[in-house]
RODO-2510 file (C-alpha; in nm, 4 decimals, decimal comma):
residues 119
     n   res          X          Y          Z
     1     x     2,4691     0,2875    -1,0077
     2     x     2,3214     0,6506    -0,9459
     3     x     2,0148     0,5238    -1,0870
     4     x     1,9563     0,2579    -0,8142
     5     x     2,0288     0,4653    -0,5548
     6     x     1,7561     0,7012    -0,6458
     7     x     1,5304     0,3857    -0,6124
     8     x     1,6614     0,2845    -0,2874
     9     x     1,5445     0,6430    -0,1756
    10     x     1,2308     0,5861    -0,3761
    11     x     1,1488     0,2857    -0,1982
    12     x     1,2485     0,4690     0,1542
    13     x     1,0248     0,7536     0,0876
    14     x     0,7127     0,5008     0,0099
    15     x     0,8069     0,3258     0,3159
    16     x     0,7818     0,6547     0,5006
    17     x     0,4055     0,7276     0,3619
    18     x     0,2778     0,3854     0,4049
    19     x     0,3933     0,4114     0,7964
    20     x     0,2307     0,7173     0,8039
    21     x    -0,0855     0,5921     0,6489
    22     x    -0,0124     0,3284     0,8932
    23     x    -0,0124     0,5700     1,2160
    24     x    -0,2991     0,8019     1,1087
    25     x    -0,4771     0,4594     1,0832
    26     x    -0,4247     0,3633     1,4704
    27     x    -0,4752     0,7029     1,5456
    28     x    -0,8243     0,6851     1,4320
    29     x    -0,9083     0,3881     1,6022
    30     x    -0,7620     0,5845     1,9489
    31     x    -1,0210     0,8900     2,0575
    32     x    -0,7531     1,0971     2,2011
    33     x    -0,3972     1,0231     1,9981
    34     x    -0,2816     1,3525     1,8751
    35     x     0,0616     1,2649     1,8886
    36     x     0,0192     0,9329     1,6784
    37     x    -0,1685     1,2005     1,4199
    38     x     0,0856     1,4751     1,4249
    39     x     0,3296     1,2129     1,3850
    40     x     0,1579     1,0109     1,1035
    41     x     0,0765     1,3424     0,9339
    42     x     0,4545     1,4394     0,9439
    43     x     0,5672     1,1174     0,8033
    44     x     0,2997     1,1696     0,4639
    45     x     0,4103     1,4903     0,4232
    46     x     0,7771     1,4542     0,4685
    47     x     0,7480     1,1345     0,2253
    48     x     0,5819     1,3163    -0,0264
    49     x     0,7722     1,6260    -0,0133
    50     x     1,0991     1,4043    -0,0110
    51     x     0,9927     1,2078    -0,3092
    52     x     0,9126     1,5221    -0,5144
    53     x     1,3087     1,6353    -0,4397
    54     x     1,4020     1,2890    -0,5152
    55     x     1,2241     1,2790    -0,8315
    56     x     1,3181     1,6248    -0,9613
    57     x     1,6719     1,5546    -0,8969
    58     x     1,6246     1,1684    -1,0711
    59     x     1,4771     1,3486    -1,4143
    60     x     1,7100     1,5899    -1,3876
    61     x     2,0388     1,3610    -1,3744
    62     x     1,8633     1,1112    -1,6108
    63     x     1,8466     1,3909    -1,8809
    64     x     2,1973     1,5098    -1,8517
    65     x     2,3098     1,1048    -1,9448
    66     x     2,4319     1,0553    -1,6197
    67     x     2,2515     0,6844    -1,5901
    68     x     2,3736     0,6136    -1,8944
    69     x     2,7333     0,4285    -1,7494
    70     x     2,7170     0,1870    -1,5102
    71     x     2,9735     0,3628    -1,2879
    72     x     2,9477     0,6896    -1,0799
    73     x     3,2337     0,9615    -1,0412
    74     x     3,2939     1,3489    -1,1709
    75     x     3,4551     1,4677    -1,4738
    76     x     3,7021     1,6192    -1,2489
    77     x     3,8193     1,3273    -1,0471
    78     x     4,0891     1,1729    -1,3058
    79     x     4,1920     1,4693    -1,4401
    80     x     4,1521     1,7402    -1,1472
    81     x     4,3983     2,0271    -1,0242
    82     x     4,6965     1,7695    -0,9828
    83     x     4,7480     1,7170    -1,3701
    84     x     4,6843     1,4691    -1,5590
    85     x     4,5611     1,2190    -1,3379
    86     x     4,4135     1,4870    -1,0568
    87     x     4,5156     1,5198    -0,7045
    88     x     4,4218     1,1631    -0,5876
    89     x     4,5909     0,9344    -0,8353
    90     x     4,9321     1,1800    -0,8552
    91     x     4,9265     1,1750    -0,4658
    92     x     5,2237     0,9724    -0,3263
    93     x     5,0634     0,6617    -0,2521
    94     x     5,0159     0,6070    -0,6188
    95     x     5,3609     0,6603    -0,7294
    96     x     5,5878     0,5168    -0,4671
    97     x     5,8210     0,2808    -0,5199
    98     x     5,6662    -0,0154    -0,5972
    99     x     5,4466     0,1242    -0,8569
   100     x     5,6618     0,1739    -1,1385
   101     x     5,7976    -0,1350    -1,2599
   102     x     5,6698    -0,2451    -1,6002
   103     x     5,2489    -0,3534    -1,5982
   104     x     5,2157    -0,1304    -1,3189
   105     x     5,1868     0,2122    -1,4291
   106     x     5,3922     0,1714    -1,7484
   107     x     5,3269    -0,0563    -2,0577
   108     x     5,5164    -0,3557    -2,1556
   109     x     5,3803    -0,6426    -1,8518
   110     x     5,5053    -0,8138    -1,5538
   111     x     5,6351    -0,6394    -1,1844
   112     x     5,9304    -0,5874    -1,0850
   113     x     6,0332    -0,7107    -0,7930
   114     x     6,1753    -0,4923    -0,5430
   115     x     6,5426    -0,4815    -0,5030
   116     x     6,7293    -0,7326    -0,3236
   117     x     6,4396    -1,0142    -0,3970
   118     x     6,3501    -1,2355    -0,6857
   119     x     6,6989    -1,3016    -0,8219
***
């Protein structure tokens, strides 16, 4: 998933030059467009500069494995500060009181219904 977000901004940054190309282009055709320059000239630079960081930062996460799974997340994000399942699975929400009947959170299949319906 990381990996096709880095082409996404790949693809943004090429888009960025080619309008740029596209603007210094125009600009040529019009004697006095200094702005259309400036701004074509901005939009090159800031595409290639961009796409260096983007690059650097793709090599960089593609040597460490991290394209190597199909899903994105941190080490720390199922087994954080709040124990063993980190702060945002332990949190309330995830244990109240629908969430412990038997195939929810504990082995063994099926829900139990909550009290009072179902019988």
């Amino acid at each position: 998933m990381a990996e096709f977000l880095a082409d996404i901004a790949g693809m943004l940054e090429l888009f960025a030059i080619a309008a740029g190309l596209v603007l210094l282009h125009r600009a040529a055709k019009d004697a006095p467009a200094r702005l259309l320059k400036a701004a074509g000239w901005v939009l090159v630079a800031g595409g290639l500069v961009v796409g260096l960081c983007t690059s650097y930062y793709w090599y960089r996460y593609q040597s460490r494995g991290e394209f190597d799974s199909g899903h994105m997340g941190y080490p720390g994000m199922m087994y954080g500060a709040g124990g063993a399942m980190g702060p945002v699975m332990a949190g309330p929400g995830m244990m109240g009181p629908g969430m412990h009947g038997p195939g929810m959170m504990t082995p063994g299949g099926g829900a139990t219904p909550p009290s009072g319906e179902g019988r």
